[in-house]
N, CA, C and O atoms as CSV, one atom per row, in Angstrom:
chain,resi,resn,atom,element,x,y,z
A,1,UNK,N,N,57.872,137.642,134.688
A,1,UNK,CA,C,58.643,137.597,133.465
A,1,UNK,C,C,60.005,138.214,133.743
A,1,UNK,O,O,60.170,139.275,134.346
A,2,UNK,N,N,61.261,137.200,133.085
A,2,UNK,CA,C,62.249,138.279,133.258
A,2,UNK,C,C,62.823,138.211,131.873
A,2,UNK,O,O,62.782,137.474,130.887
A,3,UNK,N,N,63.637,139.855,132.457
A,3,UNK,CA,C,64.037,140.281,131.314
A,3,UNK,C,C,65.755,140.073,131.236
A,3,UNK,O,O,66.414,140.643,132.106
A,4,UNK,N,N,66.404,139.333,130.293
A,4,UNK,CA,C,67.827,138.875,130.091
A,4,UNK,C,C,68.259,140.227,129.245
A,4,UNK,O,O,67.432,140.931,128.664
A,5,UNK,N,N,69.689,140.484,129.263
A,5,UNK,CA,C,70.681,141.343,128.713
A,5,UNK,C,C,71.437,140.072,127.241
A,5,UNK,O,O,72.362,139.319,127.548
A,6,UNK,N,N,70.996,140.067,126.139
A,6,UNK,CA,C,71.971,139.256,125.320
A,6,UNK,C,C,72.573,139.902,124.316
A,6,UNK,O,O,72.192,140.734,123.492
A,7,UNK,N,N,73.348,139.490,124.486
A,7,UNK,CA,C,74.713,140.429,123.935
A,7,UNK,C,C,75.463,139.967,122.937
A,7,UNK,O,O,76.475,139.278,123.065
A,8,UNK,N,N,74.921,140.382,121.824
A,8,UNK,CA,C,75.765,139.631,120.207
A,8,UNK,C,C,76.453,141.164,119.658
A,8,UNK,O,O,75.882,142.252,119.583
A,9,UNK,N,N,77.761,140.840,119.340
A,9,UNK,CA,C,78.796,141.154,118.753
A,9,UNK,C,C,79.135,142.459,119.869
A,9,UNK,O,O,79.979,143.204,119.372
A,10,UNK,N,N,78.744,142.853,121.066
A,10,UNK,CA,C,79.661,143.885,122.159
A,10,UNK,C,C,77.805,144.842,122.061
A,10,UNK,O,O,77.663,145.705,122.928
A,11,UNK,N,N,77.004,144.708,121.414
A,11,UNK,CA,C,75.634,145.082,121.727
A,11,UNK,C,C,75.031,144.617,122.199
A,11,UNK,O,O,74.614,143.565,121.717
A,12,UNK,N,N,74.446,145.172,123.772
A,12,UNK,CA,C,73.260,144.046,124.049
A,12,UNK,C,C,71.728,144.530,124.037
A,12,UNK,O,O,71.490,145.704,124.319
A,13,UNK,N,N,70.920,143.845,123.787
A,13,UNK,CA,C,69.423,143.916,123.630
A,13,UNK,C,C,68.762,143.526,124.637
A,13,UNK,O,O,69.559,142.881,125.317
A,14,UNK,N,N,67.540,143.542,125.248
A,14,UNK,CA,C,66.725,143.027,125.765
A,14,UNK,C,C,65.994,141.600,125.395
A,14,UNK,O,O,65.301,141.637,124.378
A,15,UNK,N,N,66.067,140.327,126.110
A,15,UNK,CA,C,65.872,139.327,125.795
A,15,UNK,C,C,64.894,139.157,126.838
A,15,UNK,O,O,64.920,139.760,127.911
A,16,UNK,N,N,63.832,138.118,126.400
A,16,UNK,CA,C,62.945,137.628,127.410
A,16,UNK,C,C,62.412,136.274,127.171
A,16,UNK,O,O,62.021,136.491,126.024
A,17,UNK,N,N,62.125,135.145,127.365
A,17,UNK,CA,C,62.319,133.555,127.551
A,17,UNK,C,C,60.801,133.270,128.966
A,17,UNK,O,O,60.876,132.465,129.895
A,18,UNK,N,N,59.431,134.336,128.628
A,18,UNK,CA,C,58.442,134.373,129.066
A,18,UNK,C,C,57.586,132.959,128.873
A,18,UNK,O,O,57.989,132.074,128.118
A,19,UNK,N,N,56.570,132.870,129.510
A,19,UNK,CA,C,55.415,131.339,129.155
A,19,UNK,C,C,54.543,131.467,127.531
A,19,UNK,O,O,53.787,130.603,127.088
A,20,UNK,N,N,54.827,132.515,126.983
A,20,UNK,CA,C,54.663,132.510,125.429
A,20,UNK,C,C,55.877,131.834,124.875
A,20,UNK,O,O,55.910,130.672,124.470
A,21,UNK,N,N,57.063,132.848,124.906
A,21,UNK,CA,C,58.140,132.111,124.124
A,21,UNK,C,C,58.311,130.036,124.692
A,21,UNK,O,O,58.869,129.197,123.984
A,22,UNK,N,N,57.934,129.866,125.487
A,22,UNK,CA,C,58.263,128.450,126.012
A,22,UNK,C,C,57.148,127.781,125.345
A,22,UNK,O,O,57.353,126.751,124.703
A,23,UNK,N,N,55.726,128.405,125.473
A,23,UNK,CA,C,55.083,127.351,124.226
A,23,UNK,C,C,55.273,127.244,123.038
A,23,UNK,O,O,55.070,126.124,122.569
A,24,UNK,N,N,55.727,128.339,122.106
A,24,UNK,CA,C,56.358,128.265,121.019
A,24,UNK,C,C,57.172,127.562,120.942
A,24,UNK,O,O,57.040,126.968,119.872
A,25,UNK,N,N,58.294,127.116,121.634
A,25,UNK,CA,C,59.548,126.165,121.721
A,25,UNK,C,C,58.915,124.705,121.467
A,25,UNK,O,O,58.980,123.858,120.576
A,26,UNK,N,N,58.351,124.830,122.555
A,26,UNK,CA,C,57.394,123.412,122.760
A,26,UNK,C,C,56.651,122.901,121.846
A,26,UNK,O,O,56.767,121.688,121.671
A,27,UNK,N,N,55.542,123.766,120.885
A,27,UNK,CA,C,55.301,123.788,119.482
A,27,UNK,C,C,55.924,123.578,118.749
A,27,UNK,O,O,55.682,122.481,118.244
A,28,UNK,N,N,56.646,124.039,118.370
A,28,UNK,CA,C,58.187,123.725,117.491
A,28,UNK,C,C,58.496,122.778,117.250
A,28,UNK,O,O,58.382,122.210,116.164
A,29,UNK,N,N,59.143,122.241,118.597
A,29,UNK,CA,C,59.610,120.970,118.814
A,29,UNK,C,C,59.567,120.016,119.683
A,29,UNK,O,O,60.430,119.363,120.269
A,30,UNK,N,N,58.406,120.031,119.682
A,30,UNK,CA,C,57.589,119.042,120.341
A,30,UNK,C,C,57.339,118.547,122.227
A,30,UNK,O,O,56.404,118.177,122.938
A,31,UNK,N,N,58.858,118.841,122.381
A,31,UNK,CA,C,59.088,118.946,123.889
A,31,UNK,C,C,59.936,119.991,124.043
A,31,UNK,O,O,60.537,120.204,122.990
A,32,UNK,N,N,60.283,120.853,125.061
A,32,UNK,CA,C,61.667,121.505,125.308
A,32,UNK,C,C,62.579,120.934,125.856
A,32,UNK,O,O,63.347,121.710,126.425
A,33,UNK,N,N,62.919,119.516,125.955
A,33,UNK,CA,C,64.461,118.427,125.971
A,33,UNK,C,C,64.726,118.823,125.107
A,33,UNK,O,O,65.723,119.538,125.010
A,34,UNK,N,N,63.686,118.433,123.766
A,34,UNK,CA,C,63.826,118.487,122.618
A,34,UNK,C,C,64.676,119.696,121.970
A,34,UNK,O,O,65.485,119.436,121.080
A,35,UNK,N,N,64.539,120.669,122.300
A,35,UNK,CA,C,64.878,122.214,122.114
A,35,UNK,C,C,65.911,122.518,122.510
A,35,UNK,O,O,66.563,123.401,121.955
A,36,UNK,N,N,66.395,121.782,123.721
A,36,UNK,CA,C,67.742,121.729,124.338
A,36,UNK,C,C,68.613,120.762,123.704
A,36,UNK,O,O,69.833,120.861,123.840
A,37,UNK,N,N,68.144,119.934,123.096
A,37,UNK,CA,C,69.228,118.783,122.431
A,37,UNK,C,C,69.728,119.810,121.199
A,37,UNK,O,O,70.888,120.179,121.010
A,38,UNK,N,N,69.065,120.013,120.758
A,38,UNK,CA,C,69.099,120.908,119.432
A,38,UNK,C,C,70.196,122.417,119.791
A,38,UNK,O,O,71.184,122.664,119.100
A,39,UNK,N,N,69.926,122.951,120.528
A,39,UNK,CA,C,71.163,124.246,121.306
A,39,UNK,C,C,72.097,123.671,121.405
A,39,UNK,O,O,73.141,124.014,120.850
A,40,UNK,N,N,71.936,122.259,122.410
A,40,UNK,CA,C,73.343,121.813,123.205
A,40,UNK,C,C,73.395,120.411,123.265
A,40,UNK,O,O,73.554,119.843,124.345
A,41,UNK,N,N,73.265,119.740,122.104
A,41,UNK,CA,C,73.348,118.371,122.589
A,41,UNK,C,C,74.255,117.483,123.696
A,41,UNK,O,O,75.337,116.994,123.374
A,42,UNK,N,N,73.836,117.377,124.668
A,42,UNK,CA,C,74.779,116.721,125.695
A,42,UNK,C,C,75.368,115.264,125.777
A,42,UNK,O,O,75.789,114.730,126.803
A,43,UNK,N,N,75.312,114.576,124.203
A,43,UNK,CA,C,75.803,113.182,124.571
A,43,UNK,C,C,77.147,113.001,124.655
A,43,UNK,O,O,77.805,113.863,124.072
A,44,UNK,N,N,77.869,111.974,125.310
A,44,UNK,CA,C,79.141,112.059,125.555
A,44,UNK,C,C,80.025,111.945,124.485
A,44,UNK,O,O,81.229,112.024,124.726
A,45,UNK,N,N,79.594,111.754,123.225
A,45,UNK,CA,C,80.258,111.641,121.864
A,45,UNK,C,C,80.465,112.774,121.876
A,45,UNK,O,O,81.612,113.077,121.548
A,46,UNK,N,N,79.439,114.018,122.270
A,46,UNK,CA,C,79.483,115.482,121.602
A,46,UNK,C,C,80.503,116.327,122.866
A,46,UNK,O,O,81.130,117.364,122.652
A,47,UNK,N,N,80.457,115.542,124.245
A,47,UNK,CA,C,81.487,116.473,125.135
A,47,UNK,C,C,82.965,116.003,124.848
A,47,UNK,O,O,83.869,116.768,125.185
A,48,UNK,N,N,83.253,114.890,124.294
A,48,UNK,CA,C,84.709,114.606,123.459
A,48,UNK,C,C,84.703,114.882,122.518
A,48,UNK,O,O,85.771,114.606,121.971
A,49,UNK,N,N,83.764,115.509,121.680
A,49,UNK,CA,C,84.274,116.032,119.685
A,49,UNK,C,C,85.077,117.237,120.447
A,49,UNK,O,O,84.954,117.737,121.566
A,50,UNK,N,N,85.994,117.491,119.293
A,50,UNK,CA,C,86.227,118.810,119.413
A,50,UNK,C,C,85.315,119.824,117.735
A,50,UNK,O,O,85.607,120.921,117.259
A,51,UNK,N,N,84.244,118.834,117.316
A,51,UNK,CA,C,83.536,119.429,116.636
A,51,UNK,C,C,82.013,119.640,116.761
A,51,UNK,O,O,81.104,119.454,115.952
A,52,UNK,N,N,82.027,120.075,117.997
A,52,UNK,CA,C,80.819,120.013,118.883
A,52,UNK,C,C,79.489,121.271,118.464
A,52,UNK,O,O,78.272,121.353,118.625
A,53,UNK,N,N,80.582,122.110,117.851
A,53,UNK,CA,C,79.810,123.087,116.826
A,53,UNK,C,C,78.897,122.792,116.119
A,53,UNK,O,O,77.778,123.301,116.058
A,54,UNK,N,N,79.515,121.598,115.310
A,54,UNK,CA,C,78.453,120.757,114.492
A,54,UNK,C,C,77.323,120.270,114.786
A,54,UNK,O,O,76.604,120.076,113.806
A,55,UNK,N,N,76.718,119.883,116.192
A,55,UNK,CA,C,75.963,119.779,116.960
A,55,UNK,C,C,74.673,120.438,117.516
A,55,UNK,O,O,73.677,119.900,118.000
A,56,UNK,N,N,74.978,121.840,117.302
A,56,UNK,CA,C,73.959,123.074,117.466
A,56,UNK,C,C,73.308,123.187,116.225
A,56,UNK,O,O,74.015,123.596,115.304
A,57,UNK,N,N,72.054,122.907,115.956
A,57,UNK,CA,C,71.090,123.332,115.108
A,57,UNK,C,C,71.050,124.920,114.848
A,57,UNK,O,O,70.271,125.578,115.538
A,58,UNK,N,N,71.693,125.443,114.074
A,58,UNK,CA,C,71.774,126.735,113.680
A,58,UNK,C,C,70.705,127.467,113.098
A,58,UNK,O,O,70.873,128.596,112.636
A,59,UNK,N,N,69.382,126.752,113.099
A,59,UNK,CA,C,68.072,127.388,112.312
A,59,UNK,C,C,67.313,127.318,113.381
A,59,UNK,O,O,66.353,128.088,113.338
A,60,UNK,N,N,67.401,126.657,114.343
A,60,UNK,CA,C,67.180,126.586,115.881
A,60,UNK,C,C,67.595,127.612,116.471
A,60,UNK,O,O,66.703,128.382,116.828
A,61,UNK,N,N,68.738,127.933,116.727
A,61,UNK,CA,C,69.593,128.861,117.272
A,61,UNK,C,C,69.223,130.198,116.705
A,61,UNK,O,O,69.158,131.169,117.459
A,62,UNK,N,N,68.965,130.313,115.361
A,62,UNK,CA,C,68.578,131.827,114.515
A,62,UNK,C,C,66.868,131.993,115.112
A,62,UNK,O,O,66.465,133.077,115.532
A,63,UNK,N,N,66.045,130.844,115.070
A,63,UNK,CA,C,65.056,131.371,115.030
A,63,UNK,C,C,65.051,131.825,116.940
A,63,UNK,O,O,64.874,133.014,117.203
A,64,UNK,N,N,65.193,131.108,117.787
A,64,UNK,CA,C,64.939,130.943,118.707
A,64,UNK,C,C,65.712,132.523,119.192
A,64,UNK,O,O,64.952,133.125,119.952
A,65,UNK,N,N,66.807,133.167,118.965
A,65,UNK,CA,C,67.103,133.817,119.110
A,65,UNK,C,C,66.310,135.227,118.763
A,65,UNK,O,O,66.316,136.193,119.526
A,66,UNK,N,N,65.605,135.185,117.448
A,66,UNK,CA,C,64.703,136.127,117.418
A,66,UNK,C,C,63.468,136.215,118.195
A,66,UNK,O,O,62.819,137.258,118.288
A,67,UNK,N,N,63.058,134.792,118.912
A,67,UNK,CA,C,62.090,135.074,119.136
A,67,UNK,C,C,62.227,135.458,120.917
A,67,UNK,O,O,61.423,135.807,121.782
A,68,UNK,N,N,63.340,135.242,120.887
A,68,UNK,CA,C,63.606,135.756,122.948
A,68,UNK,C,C,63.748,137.491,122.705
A,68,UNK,O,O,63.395,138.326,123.539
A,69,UNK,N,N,64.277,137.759,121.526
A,69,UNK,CA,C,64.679,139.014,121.515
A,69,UNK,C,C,63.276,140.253,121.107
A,69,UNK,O,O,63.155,141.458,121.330
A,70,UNK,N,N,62.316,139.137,120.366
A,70,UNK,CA,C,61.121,140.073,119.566
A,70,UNK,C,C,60.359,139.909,121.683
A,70,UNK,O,O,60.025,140.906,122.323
A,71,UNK,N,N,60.314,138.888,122.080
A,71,UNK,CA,C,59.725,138.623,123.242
A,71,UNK,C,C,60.252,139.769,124.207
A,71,UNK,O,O,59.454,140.308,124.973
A,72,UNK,N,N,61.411,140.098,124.182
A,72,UNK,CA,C,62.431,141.313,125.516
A,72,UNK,C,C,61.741,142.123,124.671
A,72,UNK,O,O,60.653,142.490,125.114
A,73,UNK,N,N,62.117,142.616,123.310
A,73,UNK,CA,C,61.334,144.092,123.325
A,73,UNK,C,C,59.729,144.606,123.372
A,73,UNK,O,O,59.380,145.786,123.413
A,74,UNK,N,N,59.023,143.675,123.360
A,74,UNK,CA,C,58.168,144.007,123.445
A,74,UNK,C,C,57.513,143.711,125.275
A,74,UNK,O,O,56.465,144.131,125.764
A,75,UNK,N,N,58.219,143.152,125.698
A,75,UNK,CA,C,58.270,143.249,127.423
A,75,UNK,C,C,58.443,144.710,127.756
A,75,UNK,O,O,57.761,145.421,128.494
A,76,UNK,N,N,59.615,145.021,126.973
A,76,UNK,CA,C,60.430,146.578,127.254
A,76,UNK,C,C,59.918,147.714,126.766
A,76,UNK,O,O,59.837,148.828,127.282
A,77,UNK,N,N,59.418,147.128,125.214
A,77,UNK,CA,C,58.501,148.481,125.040
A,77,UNK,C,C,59.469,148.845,124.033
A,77,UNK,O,O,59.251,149.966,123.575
A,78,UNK,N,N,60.393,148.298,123.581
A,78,UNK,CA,C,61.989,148.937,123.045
A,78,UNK,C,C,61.335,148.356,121.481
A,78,UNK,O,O,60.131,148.153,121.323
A,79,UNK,N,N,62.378,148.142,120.391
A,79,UNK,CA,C,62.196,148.373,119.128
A,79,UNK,C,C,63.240,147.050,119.050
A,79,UNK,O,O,64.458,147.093,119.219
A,80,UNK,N,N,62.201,145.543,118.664
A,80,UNK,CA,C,63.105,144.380,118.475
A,80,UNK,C,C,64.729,144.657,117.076
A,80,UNK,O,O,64.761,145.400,116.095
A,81,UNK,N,N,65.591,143.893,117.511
A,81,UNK,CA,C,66.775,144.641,116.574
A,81,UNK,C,C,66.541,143.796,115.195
A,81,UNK,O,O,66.110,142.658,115.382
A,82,UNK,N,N,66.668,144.020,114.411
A,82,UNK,CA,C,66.463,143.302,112.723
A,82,UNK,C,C,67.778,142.121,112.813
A,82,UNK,O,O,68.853,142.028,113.406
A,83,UNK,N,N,66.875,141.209,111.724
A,83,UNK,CA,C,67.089,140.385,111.822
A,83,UNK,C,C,69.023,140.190,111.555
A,83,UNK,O,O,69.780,139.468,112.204
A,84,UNK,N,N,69.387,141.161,110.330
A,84,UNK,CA,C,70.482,140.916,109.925
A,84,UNK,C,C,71.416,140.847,110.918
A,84,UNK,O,O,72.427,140.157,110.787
A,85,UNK,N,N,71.175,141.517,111.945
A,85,UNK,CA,C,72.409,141.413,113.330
A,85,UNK,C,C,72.149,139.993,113.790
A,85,UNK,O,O,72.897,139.884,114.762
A,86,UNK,N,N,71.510,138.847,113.639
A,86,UNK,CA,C,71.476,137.700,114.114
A,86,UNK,C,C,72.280,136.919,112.863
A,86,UNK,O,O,73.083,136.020,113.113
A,87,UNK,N,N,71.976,137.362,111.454
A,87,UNK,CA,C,72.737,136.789,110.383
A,87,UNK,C,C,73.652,137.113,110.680
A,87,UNK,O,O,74.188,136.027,110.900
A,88,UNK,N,N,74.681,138.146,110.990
A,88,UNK,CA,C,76.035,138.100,111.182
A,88,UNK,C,C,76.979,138.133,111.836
A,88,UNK,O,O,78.123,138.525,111.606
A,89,UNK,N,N,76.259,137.486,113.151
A,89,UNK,CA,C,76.992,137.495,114.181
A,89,UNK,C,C,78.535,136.170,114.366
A,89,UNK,O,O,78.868,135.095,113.866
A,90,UNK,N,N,78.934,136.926,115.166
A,90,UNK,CA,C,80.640,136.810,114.678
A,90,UNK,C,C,80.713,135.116,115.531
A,90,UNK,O,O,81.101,134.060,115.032
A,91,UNK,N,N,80.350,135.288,116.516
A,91,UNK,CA,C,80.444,134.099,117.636
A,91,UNK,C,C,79.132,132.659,117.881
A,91,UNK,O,O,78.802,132.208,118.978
A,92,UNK,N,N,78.649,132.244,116.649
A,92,UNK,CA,C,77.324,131.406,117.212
A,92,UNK,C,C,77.635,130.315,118.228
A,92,UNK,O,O,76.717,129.603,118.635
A,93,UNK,N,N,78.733,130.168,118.605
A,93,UNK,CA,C,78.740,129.386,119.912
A,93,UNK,C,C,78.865,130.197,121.147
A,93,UNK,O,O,78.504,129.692,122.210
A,94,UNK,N,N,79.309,131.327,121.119
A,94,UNK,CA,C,78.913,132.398,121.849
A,94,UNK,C,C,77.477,132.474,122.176
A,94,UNK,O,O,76.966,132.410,123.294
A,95,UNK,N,N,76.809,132.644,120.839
A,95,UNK,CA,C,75.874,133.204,120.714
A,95,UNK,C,C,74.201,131.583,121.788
A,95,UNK,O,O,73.114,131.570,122.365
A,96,UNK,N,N,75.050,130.891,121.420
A,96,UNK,CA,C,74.305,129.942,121.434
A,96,UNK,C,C,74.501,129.466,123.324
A,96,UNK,O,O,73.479,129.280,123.984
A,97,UNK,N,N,75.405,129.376,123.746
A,97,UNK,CA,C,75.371,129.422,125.385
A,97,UNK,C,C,74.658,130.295,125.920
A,97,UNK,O,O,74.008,129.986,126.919
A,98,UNK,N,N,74.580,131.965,125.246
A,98,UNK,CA,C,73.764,133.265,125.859
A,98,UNK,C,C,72.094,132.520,125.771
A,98,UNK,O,O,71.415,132.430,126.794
A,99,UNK,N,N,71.557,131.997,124.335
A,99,UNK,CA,C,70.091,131.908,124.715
A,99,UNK,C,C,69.984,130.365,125.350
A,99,UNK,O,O,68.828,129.941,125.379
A,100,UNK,N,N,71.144,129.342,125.930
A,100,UNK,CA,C,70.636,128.652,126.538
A,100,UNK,C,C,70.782,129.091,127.604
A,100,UNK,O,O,69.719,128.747,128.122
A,101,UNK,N,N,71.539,129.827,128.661
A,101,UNK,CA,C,71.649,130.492,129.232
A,101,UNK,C,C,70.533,131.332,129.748
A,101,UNK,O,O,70.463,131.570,130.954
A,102,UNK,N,N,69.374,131.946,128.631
A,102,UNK,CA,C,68.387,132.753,128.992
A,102,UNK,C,C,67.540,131.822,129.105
A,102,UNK,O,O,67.029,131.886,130.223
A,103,UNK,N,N,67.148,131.012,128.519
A,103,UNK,CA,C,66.301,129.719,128.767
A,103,UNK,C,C,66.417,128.893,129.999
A,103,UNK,O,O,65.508,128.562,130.760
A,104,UNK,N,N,67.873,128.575,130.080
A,104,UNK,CA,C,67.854,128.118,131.796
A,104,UNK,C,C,67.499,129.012,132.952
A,104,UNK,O,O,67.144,128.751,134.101
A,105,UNK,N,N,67.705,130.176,132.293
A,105,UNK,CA,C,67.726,131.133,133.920
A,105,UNK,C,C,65.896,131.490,133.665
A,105,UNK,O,O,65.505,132.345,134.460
A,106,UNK,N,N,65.048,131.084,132.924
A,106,UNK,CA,C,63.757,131.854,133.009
A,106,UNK,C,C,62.784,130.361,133.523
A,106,UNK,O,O,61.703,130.251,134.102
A,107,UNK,N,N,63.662,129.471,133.049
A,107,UNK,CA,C,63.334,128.022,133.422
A,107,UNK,C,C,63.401,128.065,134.908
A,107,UNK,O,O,62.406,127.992,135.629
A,108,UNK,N,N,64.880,128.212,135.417
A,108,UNK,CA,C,65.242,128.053,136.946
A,108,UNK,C,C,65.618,129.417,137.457
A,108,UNK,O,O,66.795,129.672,137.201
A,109,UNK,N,N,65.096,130.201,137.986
A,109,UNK,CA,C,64.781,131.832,138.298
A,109,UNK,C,C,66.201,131.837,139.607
A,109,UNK,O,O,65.896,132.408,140.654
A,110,UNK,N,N,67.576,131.266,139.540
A,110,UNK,CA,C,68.290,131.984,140.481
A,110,UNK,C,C,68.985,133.153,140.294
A,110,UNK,O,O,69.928,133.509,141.000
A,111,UNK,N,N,68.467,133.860,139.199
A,111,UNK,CA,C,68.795,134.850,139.237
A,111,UNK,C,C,67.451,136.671,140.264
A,111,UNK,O,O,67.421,137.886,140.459
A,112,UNK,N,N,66.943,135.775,140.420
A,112,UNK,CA,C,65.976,136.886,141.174
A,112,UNK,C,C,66.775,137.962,141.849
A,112,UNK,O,O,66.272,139.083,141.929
A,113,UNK,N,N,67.963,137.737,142.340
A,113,UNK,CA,C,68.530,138.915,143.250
A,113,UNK,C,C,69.303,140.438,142.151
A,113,UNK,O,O,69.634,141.566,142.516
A,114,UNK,N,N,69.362,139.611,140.410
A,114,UNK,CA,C,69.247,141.035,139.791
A,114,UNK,C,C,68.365,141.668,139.373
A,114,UNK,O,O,67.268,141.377,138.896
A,115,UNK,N,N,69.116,142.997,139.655
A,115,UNK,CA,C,68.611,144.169,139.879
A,115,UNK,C,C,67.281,144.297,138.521
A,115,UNK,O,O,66.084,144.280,138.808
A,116,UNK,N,N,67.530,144.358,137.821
A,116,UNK,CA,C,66.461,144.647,136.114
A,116,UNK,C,C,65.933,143.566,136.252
A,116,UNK,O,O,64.915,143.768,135.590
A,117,UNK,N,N,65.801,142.025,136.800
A,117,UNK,CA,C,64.861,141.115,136.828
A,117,UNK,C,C,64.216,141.927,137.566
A,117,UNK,O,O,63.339,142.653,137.098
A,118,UNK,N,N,64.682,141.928,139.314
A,118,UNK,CA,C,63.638,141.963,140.385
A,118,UNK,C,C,62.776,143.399,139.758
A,118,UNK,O,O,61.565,143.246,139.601
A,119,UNK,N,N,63.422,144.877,139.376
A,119,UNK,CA,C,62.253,145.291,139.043
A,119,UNK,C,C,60.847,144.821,138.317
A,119,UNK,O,O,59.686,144.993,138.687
A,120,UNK,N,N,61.454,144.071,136.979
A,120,UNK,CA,C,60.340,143.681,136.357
A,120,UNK,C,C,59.727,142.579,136.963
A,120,UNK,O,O,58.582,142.357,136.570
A,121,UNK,N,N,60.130,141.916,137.717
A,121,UNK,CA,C,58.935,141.107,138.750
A,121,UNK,C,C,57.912,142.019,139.366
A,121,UNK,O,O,56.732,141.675,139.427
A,122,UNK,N,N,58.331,143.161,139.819
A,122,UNK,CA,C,57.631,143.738,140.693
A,122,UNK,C,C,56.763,145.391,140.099
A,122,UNK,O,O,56.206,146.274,140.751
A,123,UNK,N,N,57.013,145.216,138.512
A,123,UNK,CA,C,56.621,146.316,138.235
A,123,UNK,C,C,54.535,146.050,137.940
A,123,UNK,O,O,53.659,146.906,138.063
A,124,UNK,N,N,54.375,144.484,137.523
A,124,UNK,CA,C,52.911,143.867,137.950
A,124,UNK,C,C,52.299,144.024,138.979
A,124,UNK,O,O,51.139,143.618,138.900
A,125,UNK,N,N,52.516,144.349,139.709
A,125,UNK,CA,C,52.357,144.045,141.306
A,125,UNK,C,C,51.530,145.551,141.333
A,125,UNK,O,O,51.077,145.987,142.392
């Protein structure tokens, strides 16, 4: 399991994007393409809008965000942050690259050579 740093409004929390949070996704919505269209839709209409904002499922983005973050703290042991700091965050396209971002990197692990992953790889062991 690793553990991501996500960082809404200059605070960051403990995030985690474990084989629980991925069946939940998958539950959700049926596939995780699916889950990714919805973060980031990639059709070429949406990489020429310049209203590409419009594009991100924002109830997607809120929930999914709580649930990487309820997932890191309880990896960590830490105290998940309430919800209202996800209601008011300043940047949701910010916000929304960070958990695809944590989703790709727990998906495709090249991040193993940091430091707070590799411990928690190896704190099972």
């Amino acid at each position: 399991m690793r553990i991501f740093n996500l960082s809404i409004d200059g605070k960051t929390y403990p995030a985690c994007c474990g084989i629980r949070a991925l069946a939940q996704l998958q539950k959700r919505y049926g596939s995780l393409k699916e889950f990714e269209n919805k973060i980031f839709s990639r059709s070429e209409d949406t990489e020429k809008s310049e209203n590409y904002l419009d594009e991100i499922d924002y109830q997607v983005l809120l929930d999914t965000t709580m649930l990487f973050l309820e997932e890191g703290a309880e990896a960590t042991g830490k105290k998940a942050p309430d919800k209202k700091i996800v209601y008011a965050v300043s940047n949701p396209a910010k916000l929304a690259t960070e958990i695809f971002t944590t989703y790709a990197g727990s998906m495709f692990p090249e991040n193993e050579n940091d430091e707070k992953n590799s411990e928690s790889q190896t704190e099972g062991e």
